[in-house]
KELOFI-532467 format. One record per residue (C-alpha): x, z, y; residue number from 1; residue in one letter. Coordinates in Angstrom, 2 decimals. Each point is the difference from the previous one (the first is absolute). Layout:
N
+---------+---------+---------+-----+------+
!    east !      up !   north ! pos ! code !
+---------+---------+---------+-----+------+
!       X !       Z !       Y ! NUM !    a !
...
+---------+---------+---------+-----+------+
END
This chain:
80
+---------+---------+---------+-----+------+
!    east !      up !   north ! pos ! code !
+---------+---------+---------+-----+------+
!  -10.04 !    1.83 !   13.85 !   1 !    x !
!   -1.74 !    0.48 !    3.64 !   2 !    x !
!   -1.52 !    3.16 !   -1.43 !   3 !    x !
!    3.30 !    1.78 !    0.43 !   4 !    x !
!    1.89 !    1.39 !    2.91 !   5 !    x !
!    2.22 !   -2.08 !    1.32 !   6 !    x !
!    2.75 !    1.63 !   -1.04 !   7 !    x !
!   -1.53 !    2.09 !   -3.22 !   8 !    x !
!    2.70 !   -0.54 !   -2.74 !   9 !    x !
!    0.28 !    1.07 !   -3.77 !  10 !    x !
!    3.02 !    1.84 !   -1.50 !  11 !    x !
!    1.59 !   -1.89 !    3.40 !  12 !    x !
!   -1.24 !   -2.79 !   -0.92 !  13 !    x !
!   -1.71 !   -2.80 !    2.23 !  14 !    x !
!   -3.74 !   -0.45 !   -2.06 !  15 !    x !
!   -0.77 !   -3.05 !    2.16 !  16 !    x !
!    3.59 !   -1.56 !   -1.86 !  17 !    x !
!    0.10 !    2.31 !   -3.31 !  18 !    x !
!   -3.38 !   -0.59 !   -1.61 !  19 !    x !
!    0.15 !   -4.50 !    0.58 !  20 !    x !
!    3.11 !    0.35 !   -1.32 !  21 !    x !
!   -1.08 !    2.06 !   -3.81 !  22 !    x !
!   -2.92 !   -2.90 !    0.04 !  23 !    x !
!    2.74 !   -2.57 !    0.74 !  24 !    x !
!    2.02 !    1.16 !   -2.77 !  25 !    x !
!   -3.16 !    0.06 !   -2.80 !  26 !    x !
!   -0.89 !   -3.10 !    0.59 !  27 !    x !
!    3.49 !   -1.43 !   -0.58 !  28 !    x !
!    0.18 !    2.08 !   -2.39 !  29 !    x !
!   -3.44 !   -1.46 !   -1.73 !  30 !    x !
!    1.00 !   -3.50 !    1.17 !  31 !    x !
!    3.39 !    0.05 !   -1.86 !  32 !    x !
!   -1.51 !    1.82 !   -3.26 !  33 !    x !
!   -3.06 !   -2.50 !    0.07 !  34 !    x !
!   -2.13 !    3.26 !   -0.16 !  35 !    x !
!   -3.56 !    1.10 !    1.52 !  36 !    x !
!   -0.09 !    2.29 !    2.98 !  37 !    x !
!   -1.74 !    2.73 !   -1.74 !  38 !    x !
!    3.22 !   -0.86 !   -3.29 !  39 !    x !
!    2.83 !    0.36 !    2.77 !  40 !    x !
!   -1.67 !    2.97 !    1.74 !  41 !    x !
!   -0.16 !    1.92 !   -3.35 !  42 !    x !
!    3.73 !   -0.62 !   -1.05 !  43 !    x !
!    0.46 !    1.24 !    4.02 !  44 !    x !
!   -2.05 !    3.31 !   -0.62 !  45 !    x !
!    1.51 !    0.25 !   -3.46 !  46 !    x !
!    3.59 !    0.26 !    1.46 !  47 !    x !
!   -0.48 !    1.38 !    3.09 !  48 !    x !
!    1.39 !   -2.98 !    1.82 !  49 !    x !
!   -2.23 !    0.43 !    3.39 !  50 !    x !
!    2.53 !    3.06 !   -0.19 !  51 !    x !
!    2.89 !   -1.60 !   -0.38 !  52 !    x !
!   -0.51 !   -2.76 !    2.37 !  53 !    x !
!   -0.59 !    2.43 !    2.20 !  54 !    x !
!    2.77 !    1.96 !   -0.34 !  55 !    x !
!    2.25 !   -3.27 !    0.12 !  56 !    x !
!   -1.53 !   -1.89 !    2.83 !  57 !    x !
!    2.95 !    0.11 !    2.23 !  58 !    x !
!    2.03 !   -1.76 !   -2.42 !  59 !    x !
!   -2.90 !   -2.08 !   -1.39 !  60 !    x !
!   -1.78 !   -1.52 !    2.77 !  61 !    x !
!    2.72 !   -2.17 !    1.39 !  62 !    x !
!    0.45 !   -1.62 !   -3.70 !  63 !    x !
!   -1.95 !   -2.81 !   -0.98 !  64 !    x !
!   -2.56 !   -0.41 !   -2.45 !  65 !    x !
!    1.88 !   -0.63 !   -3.21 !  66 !    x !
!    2.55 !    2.89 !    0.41 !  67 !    x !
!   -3.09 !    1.83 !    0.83 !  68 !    x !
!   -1.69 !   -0.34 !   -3.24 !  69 !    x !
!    2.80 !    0.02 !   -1.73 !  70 !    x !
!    1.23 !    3.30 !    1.53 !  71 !    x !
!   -3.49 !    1.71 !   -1.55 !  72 !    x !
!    0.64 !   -1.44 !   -3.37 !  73 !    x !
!    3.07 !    1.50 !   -0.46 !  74 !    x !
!   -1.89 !    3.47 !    1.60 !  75 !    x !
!   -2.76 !   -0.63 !   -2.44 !  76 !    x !
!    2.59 !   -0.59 !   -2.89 !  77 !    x !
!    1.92 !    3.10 !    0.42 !  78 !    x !
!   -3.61 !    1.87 !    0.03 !  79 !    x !
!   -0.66 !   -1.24 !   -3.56 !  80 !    x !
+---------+---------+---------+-----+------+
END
C-alpha cells in the first residue's frame, strides 16, 4: 500500500503483509467452499473472521492453504 509510511503498522502489524494475507485467506476460503466473493465475504463479516485472522496471523501465515481454511471453519463452527 504505497499510500502508507513506510513503516505505519496496525495493532503492530505490517499492513503492506496483513491486509494480502485476509484477501489470501477469503479466497481460499471461497475457492474451497465453491462460494461467490460477495457469499465468502458475508460468512467473514458474519463471524468476525477478518478479526480472527488477524489476531492469529503469527501462527497462521506460515501454514498453508488447507490448514488455513480449515483453521476458520473450526473458528466459524465454534461461533455457531
Amino acid at each position: 500500500m504505497k499510500w502508507l509510511p513506510e513503516n505505519w503498522n496496525y495493532r503492530g502489524f505490517d499492513m503492506e503483509k496483513l491486509l494480502p494475507f485476509k484477501v489470501f485467506c477469503l479466497e481460499s476460503y471461497k475457492s474451497v467452499h465453491g462460494l461467490s466473493g460477495l457469499a465468502a465475504y458475508e460468512v467473514f463479516r458474519k463471524y468476525n473472521v477478518f478479526d480472527y485472522i488477524e489476531s492469529c496471523y503469527n501462527v497462521l501465515h506460515s501454514n498453508g492453504r488447507l490448514y488455513i481454511v480449515s483453521d476458520i471453519d473450526d473458528y466459524i463452527a465454534h461461533r455457531k
